[in-house]
Backbone as numpy.savetxt, mean C-alpha at the origin, in Angstrom:
# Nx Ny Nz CAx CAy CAz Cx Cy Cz
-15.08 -16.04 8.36 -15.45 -14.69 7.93 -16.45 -14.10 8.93
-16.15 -12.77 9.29 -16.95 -12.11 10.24 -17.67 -11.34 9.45
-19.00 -11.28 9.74 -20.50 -10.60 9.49 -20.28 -8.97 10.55
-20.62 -8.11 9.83 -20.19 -7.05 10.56 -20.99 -5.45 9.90
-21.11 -4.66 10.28 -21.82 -3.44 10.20 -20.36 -2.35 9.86
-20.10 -2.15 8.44 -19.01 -0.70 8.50 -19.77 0.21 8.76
-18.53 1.61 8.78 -18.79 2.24 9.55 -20.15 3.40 8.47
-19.98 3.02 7.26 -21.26 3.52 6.58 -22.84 3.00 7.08
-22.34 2.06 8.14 -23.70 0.97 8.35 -24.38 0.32 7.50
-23.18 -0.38 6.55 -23.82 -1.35 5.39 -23.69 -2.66 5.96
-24.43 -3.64 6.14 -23.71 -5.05 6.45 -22.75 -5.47 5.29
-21.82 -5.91 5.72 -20.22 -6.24 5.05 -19.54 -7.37 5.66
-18.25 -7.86 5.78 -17.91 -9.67 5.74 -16.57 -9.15 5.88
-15.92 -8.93 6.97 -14.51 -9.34 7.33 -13.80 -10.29 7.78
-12.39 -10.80 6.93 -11.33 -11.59 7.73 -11.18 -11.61 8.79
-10.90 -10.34 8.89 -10.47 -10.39 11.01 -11.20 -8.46 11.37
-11.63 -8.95 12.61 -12.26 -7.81 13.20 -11.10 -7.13 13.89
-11.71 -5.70 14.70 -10.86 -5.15 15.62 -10.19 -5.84 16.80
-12.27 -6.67 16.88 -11.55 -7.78 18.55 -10.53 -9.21 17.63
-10.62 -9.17 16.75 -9.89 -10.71 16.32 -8.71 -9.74 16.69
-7.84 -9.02 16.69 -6.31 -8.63 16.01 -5.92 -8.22 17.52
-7.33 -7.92 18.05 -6.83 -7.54 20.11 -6.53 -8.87 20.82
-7.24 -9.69 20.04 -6.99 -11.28 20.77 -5.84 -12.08 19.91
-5.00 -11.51 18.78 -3.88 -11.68 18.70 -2.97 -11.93 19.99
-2.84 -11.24 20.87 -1.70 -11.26 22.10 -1.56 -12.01 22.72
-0.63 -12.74 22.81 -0.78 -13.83 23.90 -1.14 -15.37 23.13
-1.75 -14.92 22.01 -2.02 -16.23 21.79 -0.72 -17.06 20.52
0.26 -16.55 20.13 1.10 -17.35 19.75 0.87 -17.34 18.39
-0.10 -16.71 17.39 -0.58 -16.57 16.63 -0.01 -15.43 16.07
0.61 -15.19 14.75 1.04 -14.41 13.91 0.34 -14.01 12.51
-0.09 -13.10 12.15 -0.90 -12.70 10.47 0.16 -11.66 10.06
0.25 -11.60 8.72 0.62 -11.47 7.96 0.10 -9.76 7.68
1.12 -8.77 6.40 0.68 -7.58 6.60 1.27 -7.00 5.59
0.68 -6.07 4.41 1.46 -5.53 3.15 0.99 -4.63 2.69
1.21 -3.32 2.01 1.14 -2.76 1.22 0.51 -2.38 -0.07
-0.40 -3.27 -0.55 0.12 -3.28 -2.40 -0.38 -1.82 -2.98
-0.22 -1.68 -3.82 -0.12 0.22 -4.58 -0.71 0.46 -5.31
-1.34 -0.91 -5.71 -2.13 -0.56 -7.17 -2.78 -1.96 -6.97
-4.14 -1.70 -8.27 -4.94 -3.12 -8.51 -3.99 -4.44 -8.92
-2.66 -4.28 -9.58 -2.11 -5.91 -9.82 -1.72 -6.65 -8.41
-1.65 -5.70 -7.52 -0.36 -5.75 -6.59 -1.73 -6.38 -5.30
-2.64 -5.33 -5.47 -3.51 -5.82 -4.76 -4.00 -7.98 -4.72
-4.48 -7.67 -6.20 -4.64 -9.25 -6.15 -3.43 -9.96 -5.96
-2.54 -9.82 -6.05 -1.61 -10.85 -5.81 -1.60 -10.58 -4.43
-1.49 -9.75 -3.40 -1.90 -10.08 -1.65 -2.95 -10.79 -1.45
-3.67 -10.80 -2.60 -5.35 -11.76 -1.85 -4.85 -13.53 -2.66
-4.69 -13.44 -3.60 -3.98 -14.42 -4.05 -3.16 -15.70 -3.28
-2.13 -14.35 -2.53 -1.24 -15.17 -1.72 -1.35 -15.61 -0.95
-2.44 -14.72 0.07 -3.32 -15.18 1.34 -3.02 -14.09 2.39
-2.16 -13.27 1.75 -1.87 -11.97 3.27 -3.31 -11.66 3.86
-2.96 -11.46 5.47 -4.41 -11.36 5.97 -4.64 -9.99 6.11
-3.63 -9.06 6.39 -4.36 -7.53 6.13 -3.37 -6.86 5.43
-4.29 -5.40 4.98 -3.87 -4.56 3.75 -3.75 -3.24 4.79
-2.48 -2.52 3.88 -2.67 -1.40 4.48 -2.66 -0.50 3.04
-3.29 0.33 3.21 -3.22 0.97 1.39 -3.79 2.74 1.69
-3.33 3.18 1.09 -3.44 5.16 0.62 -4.79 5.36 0.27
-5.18 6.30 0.95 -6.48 7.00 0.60 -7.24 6.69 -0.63
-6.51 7.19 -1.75 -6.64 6.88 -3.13 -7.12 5.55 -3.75
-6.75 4.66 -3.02 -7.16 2.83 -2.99 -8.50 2.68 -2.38
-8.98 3.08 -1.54 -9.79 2.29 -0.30 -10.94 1.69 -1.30
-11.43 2.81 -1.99 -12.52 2.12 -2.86 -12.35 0.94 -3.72
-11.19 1.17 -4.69 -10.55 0.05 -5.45 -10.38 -1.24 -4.66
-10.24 -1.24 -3.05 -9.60 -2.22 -2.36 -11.30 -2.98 -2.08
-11.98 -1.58 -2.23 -13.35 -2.70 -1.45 -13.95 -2.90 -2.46
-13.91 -3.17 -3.78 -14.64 -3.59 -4.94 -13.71 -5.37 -5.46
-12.08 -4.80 -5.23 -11.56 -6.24 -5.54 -11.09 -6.85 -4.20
-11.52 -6.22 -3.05 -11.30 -7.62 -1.91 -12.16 -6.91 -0.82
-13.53 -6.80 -1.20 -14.53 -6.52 -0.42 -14.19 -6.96 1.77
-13.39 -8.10 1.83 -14.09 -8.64 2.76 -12.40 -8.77 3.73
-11.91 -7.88 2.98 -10.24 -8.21 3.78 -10.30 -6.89 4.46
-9.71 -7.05 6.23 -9.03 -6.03 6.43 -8.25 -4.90 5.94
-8.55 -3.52 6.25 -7.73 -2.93 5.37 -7.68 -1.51 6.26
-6.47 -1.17 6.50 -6.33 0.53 7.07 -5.74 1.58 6.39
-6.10 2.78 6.69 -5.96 3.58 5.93 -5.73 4.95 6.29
-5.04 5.63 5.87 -4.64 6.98 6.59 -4.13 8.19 6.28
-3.14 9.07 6.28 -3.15 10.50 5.88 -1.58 10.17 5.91
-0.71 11.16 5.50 0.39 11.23 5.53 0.49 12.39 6.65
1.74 12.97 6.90 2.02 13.69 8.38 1.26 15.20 8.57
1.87 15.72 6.73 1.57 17.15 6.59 0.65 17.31 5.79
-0.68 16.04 5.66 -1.43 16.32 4.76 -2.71 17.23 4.78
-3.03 17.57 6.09 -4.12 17.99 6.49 -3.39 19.37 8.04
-3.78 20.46 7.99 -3.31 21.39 8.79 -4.28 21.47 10.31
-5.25 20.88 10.14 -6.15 21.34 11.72 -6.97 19.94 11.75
-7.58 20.20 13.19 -7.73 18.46 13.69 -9.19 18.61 12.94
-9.95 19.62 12.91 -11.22 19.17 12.21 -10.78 18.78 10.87
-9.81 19.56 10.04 -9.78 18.27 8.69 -9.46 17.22 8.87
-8.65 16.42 9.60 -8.05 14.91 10.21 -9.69 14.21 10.29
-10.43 14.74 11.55 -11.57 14.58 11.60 -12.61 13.97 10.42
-12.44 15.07 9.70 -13.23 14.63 8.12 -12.97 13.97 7.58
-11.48 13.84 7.08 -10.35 12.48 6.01 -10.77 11.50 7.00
-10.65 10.97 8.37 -10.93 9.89 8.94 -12.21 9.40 8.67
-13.55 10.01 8.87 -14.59 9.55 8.89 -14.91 9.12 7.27
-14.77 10.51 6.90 -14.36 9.80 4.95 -13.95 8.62 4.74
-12.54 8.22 5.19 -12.16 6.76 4.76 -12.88 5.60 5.32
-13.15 5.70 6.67 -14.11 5.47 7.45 -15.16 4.67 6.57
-16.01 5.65 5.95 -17.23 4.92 5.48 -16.78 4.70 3.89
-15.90 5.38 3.45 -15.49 4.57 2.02 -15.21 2.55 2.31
-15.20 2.45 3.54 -14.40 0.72 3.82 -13.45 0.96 4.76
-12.60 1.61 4.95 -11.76 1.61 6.07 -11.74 0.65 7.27
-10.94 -0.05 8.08 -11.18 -0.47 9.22 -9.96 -0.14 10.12
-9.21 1.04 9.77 -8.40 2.20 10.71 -8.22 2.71 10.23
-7.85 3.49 10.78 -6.99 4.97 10.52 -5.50 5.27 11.02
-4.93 5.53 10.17 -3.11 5.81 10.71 -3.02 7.23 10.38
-2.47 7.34 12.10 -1.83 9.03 11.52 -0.70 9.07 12.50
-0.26 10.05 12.31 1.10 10.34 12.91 1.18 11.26 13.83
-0.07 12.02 13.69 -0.26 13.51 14.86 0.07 13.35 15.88
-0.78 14.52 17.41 -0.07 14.34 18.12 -0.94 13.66 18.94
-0.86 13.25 20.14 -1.75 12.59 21.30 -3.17 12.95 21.00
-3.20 14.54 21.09 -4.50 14.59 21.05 -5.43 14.58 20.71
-4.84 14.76 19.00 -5.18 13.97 17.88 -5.86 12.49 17.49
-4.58 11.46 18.08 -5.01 10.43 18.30 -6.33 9.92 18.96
-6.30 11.24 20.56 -7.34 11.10 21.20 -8.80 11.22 21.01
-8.72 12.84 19.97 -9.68 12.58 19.26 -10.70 11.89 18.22
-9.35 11.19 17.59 -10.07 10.23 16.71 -10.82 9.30 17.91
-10.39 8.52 18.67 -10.44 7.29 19.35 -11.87 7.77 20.11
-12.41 8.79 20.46 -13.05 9.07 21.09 -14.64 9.05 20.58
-14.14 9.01 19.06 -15.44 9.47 18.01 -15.54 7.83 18.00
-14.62 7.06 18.19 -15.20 5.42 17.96 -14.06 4.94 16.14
-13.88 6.14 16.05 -12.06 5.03 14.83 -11.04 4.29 15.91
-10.43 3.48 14.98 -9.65 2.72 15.14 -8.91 3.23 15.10
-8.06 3.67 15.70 -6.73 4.59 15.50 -5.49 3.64 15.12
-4.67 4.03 14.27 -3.14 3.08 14.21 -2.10 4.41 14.40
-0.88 4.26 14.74 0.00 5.03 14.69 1.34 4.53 14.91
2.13 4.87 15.36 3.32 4.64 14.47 4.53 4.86 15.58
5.58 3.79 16.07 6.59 4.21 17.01 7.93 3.50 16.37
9.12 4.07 17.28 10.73 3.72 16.37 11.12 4.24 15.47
11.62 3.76 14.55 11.72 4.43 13.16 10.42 5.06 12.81
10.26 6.18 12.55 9.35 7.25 11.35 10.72 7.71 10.84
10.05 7.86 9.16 10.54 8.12 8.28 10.53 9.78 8.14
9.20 9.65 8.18 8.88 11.27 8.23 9.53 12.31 9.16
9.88 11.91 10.55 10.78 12.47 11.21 12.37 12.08 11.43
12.84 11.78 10.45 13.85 11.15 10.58 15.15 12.50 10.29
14.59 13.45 10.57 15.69 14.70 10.88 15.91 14.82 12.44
14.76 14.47 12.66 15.25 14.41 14.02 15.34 13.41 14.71
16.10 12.44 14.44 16.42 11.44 14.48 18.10 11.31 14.38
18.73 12.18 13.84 19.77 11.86 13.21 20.06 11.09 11.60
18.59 10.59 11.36 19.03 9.63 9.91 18.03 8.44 10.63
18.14 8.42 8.84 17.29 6.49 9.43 18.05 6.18 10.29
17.65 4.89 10.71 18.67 4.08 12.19 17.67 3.52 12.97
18.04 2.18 13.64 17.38 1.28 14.36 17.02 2.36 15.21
16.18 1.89 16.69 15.68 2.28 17.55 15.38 1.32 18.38
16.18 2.11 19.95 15.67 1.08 21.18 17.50 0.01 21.42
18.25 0.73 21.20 19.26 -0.37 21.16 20.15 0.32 22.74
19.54 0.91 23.02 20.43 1.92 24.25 19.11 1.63 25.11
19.33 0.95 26.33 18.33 1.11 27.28 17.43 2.57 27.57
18.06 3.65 27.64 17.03 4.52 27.51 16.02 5.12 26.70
16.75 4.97 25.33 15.98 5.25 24.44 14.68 3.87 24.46
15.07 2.78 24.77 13.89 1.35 24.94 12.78 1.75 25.65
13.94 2.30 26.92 12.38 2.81 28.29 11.72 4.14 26.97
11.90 5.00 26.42 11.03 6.11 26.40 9.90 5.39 24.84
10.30 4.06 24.23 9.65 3.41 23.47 8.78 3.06 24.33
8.84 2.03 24.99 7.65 1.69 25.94 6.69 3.24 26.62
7.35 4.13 27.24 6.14 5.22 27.50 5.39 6.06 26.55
6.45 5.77 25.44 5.29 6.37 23.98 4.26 5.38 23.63
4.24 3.98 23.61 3.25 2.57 23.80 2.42 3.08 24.82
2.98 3.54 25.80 1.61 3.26 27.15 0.79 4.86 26.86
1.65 5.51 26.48 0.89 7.04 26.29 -0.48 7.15 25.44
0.41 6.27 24.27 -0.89 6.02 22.99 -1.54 5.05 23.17
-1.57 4.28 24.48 -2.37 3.30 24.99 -3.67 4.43 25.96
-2.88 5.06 26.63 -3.80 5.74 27.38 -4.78 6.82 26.79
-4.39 7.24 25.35 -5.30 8.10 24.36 -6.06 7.10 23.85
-6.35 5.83 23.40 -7.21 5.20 22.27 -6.47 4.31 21.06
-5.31 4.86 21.10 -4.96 4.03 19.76 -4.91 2.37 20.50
-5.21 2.12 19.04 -5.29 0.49 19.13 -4.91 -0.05 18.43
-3.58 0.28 17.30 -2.51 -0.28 16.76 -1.65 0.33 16.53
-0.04 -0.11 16.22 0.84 1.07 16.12 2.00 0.04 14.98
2.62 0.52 14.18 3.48 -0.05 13.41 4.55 0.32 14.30
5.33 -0.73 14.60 6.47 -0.91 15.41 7.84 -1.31 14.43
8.41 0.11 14.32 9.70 -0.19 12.92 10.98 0.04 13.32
11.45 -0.85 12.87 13.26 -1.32 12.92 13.86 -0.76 14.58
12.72 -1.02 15.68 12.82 -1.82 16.66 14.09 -2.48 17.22
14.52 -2.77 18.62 15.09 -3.73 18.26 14.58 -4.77 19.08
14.74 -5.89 18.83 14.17 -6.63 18.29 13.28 -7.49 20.10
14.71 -7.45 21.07 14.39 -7.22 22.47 13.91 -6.59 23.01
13.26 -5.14 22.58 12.99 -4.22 23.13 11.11 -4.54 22.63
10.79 -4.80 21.64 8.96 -5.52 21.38 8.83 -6.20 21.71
9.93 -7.33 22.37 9.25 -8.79 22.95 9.31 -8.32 24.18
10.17 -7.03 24.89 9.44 -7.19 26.05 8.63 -6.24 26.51
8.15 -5.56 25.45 7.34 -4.73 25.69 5.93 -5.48 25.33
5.94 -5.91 24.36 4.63 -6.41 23.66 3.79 -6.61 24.35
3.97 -7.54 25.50 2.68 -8.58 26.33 2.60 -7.06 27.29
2.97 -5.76 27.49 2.84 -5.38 28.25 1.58 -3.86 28.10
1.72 -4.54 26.79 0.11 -3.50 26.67 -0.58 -3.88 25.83
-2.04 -2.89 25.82 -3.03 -3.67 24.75 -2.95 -3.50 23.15
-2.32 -2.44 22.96 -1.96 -2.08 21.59 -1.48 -3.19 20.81
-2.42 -3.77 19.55 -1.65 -4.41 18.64 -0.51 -3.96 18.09
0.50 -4.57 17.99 1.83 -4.26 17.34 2.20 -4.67 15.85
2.43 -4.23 14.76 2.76 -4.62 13.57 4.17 -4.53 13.55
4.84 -5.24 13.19 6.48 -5.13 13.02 7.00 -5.22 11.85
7.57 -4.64 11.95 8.49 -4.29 10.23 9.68 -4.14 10.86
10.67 -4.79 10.76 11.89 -4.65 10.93 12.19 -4.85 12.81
10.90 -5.31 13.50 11.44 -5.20 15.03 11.72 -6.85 15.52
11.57 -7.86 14.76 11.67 -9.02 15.19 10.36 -9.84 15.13
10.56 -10.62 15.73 9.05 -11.97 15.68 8.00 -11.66 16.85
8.22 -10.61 17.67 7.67 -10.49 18.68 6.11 -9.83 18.42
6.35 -8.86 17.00 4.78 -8.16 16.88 3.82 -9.17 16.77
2.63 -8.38 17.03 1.12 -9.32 16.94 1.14 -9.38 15.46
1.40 -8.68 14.06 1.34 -9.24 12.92 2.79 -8.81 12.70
3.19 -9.39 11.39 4.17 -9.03 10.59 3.72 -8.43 9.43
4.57 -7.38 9.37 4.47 -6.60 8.20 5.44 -6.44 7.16
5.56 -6.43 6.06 6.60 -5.82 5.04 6.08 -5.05 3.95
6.40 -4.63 3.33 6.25 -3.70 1.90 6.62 -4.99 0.74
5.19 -4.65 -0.52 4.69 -5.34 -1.46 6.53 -5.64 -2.30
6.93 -4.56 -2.31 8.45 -4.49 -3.32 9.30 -4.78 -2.26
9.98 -4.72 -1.43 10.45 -5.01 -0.37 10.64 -7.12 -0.80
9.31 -7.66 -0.25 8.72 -9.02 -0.33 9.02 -9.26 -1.79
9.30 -8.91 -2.91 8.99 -9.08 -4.17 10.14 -8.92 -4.92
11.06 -8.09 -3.94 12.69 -8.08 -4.71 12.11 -6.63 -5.67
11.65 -6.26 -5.57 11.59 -4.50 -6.87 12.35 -3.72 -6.06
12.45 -2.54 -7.29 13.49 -1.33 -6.57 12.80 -0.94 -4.89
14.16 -0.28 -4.83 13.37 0.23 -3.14 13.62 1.92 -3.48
13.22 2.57 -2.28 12.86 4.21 -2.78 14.54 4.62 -2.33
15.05 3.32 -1.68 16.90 4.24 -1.07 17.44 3.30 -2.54
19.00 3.79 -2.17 19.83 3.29 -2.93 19.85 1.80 -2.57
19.86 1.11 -2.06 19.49 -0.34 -1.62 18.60 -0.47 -0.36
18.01 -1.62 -0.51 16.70 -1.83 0.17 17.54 -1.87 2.05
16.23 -1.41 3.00 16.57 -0.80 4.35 17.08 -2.77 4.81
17.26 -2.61 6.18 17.95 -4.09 6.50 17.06 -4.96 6.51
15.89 -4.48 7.33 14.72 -5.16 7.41 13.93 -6.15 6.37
14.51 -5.33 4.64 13.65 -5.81 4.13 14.39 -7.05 3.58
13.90 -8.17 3.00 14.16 -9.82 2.74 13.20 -9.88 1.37
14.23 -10.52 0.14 13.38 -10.55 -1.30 13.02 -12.02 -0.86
11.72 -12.31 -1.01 10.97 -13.58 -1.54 11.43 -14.04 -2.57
11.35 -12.74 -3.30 11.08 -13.12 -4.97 11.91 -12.30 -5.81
12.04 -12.25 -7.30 13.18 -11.24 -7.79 12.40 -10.73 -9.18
11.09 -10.06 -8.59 10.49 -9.39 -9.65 11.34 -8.46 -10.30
12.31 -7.96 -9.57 12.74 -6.50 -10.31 13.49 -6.76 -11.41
13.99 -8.10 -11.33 14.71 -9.01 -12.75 13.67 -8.75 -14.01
12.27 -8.98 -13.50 11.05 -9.37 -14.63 10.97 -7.62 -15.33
11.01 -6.87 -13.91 10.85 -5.74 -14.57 12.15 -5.37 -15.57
12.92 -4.99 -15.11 14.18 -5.11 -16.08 14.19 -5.56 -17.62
13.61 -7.02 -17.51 13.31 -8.26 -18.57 12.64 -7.60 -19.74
11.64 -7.06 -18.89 10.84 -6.24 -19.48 10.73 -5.17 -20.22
11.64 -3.98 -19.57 12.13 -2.81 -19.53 13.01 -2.96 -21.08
14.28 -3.98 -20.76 14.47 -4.09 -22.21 14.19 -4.65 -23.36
12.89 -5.31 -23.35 12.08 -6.42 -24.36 11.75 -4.97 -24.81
10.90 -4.00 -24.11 10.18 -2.80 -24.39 10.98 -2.24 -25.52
12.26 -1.40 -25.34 13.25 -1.00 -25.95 13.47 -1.86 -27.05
13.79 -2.88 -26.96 14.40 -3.46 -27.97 12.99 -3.41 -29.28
11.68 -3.84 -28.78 10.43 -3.43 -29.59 10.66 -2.10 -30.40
10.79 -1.27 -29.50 10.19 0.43 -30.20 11.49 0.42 -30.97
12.86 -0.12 -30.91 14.01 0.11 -31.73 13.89 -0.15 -32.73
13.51 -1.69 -32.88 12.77 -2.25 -33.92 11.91 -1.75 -35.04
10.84 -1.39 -34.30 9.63 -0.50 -35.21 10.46 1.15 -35.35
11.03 1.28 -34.69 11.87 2.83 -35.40 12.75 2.59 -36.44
13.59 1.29 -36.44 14.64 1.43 -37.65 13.52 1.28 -38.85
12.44 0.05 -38.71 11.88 -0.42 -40.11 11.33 1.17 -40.48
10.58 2.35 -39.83 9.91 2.99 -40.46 10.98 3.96 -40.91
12.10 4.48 -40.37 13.28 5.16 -41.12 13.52 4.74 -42.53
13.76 3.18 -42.41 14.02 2.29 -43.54 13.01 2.01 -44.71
11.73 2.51 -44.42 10.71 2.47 -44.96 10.13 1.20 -45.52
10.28 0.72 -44.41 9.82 -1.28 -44.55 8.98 -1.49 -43.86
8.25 -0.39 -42.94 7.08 -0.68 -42.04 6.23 0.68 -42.37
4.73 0.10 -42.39 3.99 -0.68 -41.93 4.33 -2.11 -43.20
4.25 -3.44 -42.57 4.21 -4.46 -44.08 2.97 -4.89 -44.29
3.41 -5.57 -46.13 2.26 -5.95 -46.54 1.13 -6.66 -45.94
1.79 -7.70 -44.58 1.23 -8.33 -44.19 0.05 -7.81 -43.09
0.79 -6.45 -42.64 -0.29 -5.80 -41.42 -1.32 -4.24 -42.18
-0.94 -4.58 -43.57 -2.20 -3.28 -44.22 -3.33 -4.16 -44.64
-4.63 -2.98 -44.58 -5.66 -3.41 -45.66 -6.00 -2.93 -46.70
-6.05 -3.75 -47.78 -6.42 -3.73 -49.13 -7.72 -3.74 -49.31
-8.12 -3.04 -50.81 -9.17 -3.07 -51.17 -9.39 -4.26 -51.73
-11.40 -4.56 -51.69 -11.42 -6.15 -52.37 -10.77 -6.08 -53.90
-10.66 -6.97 -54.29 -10.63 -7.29 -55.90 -11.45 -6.45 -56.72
-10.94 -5.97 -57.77 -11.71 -5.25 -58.83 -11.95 -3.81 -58.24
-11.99 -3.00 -56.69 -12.83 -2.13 -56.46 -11.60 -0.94 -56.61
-10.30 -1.23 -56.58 -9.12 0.03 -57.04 -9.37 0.39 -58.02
-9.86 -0.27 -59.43 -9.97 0.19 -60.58 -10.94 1.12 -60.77
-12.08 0.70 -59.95 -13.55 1.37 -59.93 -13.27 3.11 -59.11
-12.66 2.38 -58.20 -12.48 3.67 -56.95 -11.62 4.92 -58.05
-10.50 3.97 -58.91 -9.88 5.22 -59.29 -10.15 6.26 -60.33
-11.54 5.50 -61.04 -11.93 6.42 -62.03 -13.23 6.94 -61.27
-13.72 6.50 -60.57 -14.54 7.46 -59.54 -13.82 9.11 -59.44
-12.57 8.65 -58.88 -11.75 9.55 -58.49 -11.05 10.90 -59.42
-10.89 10.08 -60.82 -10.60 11.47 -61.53 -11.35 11.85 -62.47
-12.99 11.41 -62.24 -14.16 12.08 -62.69 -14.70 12.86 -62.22
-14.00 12.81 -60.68 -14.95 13.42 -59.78 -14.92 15.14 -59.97
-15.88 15.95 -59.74 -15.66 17.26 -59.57 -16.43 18.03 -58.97
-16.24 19.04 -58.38 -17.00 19.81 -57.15 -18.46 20.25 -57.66
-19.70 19.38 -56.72 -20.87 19.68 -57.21 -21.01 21.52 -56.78
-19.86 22.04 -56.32 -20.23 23.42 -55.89 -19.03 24.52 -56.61
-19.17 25.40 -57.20 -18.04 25.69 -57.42 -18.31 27.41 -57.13
């Protein structure tokens, strides 16, 4: 565990620093990389042992109360913010909420700016989702030698602005191993092969749950087959509320066994209370 100063200037305790994940390269060494969306999802990444988090604005605090001391980045979506001084602000914001990057998608100079103020910049090459109109459609990337070369000069470009990580997606798979050793940018891979400095996947993805397409992208591989549990679930639920709807139609619920009664002797008392009673006001 690294002893370390965030960027609020609190002393704080990280897994892995900026320089641990730069000295990833080269050394043969692979970490691990996920998603989770919410507090269950969260502990089960710390649970499991994933070494970094990547999580939505909305989390950062939640993330640094139940895993104070784990890596974690954090960032904006494409069209969330219109001018670089708001980028500016959301960065430094997450920044000192816990943050230990920032992902955005903007443009160079953007990037540049962050990097310049001293964030960690992450950003993003290959598959984007977000631009995937112009793209033609989802679809690998890098499988045509030219399109490979203009992957590598978007790496060295956002090498030459500041960024210092980039999610490298559905890749192929030759095209990160031989790019990788060839710059300083940590690489996260999702879908590009074994070559990134970490591996990454999505919490549901890893977990077998629905995916946001009609079936999950190629990249992704179930561990596990939560979405069975959910299901399991889904109709235990149903079958419950069916239950408690026929008995109260039927007028067999609530039962004797789940009401409360008065003690012994006090119905009799209560009920001539009751039709003695008469308005001290009239």
């Amino acid at each position: 565990m690294r002893r370390i100063y965030d960027f609020s200037r609190c002393p704080a305790e990280r897994n892995y620093t900026i320089a641990d994940l730069q000295a990833l390269k080269g050394s043969g060494r692979k970490l691990s990389m996920s998603n989770p969306a919410n507090a269950q999802e969260l502990r089960a990444c710390i649970e499991a042992g994933i070494d970094l988090l990547v999580v939505w604005e909305s989390q950062i605090e939640e993330v640094r109360q139940i895993a104070p001391t784990h890596f974690a980045g954090v960032g904006s979506t494409w069209a969330q913010f219109g001018s670089a001084q708001e980028i500016m602000d959301h960065a430094f914001d997450m920044m000192r909420k816990g943050g230990d990057m920032y992902y955005t998608l903007r443009s160079f100079d953007v990037m540049e700016m962050l990097a310049k103020e001293g964030i960690p910049v992450q950003s993003h090459i290959g598959l984007i989702p977000t631009f995937s109109h112009y793209c033609g459609g989802l679809r690998g990337f890098g499988r045509k030698a030219d399109e490979a070369m203009e992957i590598f000069k978007t790496l060295k470009r956002m090498e030459d602005v500041g960024v210092f990580a980039v999610e490298a997606e559905c890749i192929a798979e030759e095209v990160l191993a031989a790019v990788n050793d060839k710059t300083s940018i940590v690489t996260f891979s999702l879908g590009s092969g074994m070559a990134g400095d970490v591996i990454m996947s999505f919490v549901a993805d890893v977990c077998g749950e629905a995916s946001e397409e009609d079936k999950p992208p190629k990249h992704a591989h179930a561990f596990g087959n939560v979405g069975r549990l959910h299901k399991q679930i889904h109709e235990e639920r149903v079958a419950a509320l069916g239950a408690f709807h026929s008995e109260v139609v039927a007028e067999k619920f609530p039962y004797a066994s789940t009401n409360i009664g008065m003690l012994d002797g006090e119905k009799d008392k209560f009920l001539e209370a009751l039709n003695k009673w008469s308005p001290t006001h009239q």
